[in-house]
Each structure stands twice: as C-alpha cells, then as structure tokens.
C-alpha positions in Angstrom: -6.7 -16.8 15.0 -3.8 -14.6 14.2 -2.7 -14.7 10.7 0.9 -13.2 9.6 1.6 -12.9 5.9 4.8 -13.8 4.4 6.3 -10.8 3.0 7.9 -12.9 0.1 4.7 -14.9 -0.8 2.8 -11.6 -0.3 4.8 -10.2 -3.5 5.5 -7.2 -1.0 9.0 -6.2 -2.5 7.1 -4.2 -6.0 10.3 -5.5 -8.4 7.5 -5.1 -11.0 5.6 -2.3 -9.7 8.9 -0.6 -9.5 10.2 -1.6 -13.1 6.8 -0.2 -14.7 6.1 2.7 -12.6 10.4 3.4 -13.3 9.5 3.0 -17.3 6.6 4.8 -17.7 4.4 1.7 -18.6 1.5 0.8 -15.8 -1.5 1.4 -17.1 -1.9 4.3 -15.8 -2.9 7.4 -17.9 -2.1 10.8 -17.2 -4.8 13.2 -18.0 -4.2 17.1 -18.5 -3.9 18.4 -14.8 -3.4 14.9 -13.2 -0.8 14.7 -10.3 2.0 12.0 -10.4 2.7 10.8 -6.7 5.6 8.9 -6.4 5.8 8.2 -2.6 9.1 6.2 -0.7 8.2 4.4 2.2 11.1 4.7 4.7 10.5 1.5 7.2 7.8 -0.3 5.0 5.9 -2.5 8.0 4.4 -5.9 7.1 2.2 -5.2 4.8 3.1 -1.7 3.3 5.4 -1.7 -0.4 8.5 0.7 -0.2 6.5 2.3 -2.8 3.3 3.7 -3.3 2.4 5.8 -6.4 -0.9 7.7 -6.7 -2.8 9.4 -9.6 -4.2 12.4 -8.9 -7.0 14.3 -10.5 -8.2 17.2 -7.9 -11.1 18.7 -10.2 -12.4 14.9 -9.9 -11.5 13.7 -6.5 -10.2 11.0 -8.2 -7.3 8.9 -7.2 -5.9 5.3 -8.4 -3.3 3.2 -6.9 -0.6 0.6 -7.2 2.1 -1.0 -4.8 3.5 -4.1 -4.5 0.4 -6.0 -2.8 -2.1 -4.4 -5.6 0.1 -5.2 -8.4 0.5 -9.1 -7.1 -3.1 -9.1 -7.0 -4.6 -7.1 -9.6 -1.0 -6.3 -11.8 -3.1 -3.1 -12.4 -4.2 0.2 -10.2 -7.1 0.5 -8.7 -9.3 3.2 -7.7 -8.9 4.8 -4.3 -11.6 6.1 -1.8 -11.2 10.0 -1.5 -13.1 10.3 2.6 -11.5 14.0 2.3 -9.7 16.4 -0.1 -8.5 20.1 1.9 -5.3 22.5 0.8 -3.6 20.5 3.7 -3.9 17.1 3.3 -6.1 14.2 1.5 -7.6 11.4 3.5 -7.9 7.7 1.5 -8.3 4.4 1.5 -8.1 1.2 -0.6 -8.5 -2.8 0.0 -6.4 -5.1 -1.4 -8.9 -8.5 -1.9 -7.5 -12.0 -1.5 -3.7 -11.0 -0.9 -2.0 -14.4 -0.8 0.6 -15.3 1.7 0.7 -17.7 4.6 -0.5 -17.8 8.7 2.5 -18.3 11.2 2.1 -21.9 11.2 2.1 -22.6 7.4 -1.3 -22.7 5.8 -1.9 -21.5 2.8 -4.3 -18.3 2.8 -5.8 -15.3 1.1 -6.4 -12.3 3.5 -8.0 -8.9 2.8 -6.0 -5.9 3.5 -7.5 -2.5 4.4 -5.2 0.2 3.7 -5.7 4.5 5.6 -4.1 6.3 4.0 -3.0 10.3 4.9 -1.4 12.1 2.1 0.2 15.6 3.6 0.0 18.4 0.7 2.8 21.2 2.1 5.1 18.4 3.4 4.7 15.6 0.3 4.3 13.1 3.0 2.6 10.2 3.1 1.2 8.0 6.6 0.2 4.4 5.9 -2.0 2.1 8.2 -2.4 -1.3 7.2 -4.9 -3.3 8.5 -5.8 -7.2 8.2 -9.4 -7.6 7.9 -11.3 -10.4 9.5 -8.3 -11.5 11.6 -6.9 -10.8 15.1 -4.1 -8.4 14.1 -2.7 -5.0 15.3 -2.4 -2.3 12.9 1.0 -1.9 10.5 2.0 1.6 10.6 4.8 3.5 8.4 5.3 6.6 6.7 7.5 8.0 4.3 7.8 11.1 1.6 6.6 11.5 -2.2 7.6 13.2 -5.2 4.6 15.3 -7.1 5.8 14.7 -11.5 
C-alpha cells in the first residue's frame, strides 16, 4: 500500500510555525550560547515545511525542532537526535508521530514521518530526507539555506 499525504490536511504550509517563530513566541528558550537556526527550504518536497528552525546548544549536543508537520502535531518543538556533531557539519534526525493527512484514494490516516537531517556549518545549509515509515514510499528529498541569530 502506498500512502500519499495531503499537503493541506498535513498542515504542511507552517502559517503558525511561521507567525510564532516570526514573533519571538514558540516555546522555545534561548539559553546563553544557544544557536538560533532559522533554515528556508527552497523546493519544500511532500512532506518537508518551507521552514525549519533549530535550537542549538553545542556544549550539550542538544538540538530541538519545529516545522510545519511538528507544530500540527505537537504545536510545540521537540527534541532532535544529534547521530554526529564535527566543525563541518551536524548529522540529525526527528519523527513526527501520527501526522494526519490522507492515502491517494481518500482514507483517512495518521502516518509516521522519519526525518535525516544534514545541517552544513561553513555553508549554513541544510539537506532534508523525509521518509514515510511503515508504507511503500520513496524518499522526499530537498534542501535549502539557514540563518544562525
């Protein structure tokens, strides 16, 4: 079975991600020596937001999280899974649990999104590869560049 979200009923388009994230008022917290990512996604694919913004916090290899698919499920970030941390680049990745949207033939479902994620230090860039888990589905690749606050 292949199953294709619906980008609308995903809540893939971030208008409230971006409105918070804009004003200063997700819930995240920046502590002393915290990095504010603020990445653009050029060609968001199905399942990636036009904007991904990351919290930082090197000394802890700490990271949280929130796009458009994380705040229609959570309306909160979430922590992110550091695999590795050099002066070139950090490797990550998150799952978004029981993303709501529909298959190609209308049913009504709640998939699991696996997201790899490739943040490029020198460059700010940012590579993307979304992945639905427990279906039949290729992988959603896109890329784009970040601003460090």
């Amino acid at each position: 079975m292949r199953l294709f979200l619906s980008l609308a009923a995903a809540g893939l388009l971030l208008s409230g991600a971006n409105a918070a994230a804009a004003t200063g008022t997700t819930k995240f917290t920046v502590p002393p020596g915290a990095k504010f990512i603020d990445c653009r996604i050029a060609d968001p694919q199905a399942f990636t937001s036009s904007r991904i913004v990351l919290l930082y916090q090197p000394e802890l290899k700490e990271m949280h999280v929130i796009d458009g698919a994380i705040n229609e499920v959570y309306a909160r970030p979430i922590e992110v899974d550091v695999s590795e941390d050099t002066p070139q680049h950090v490797v990550m990745s998150w799952v978004v649990k029981n993303l709501p949207g529909h298959t190609n033939n209308g049913q009504t479902v709640a998939a699991d999104i696996k997201y790899n994620v490739i943040y490029v230090k020198a460059s700010q860039s940012i590579i993307v590869v979304a992945q639905i888990l427990a279906y039949d589905n290729r992988l959603y690749q896109s890329a784009g560049t970040c601003t460090v606050k």
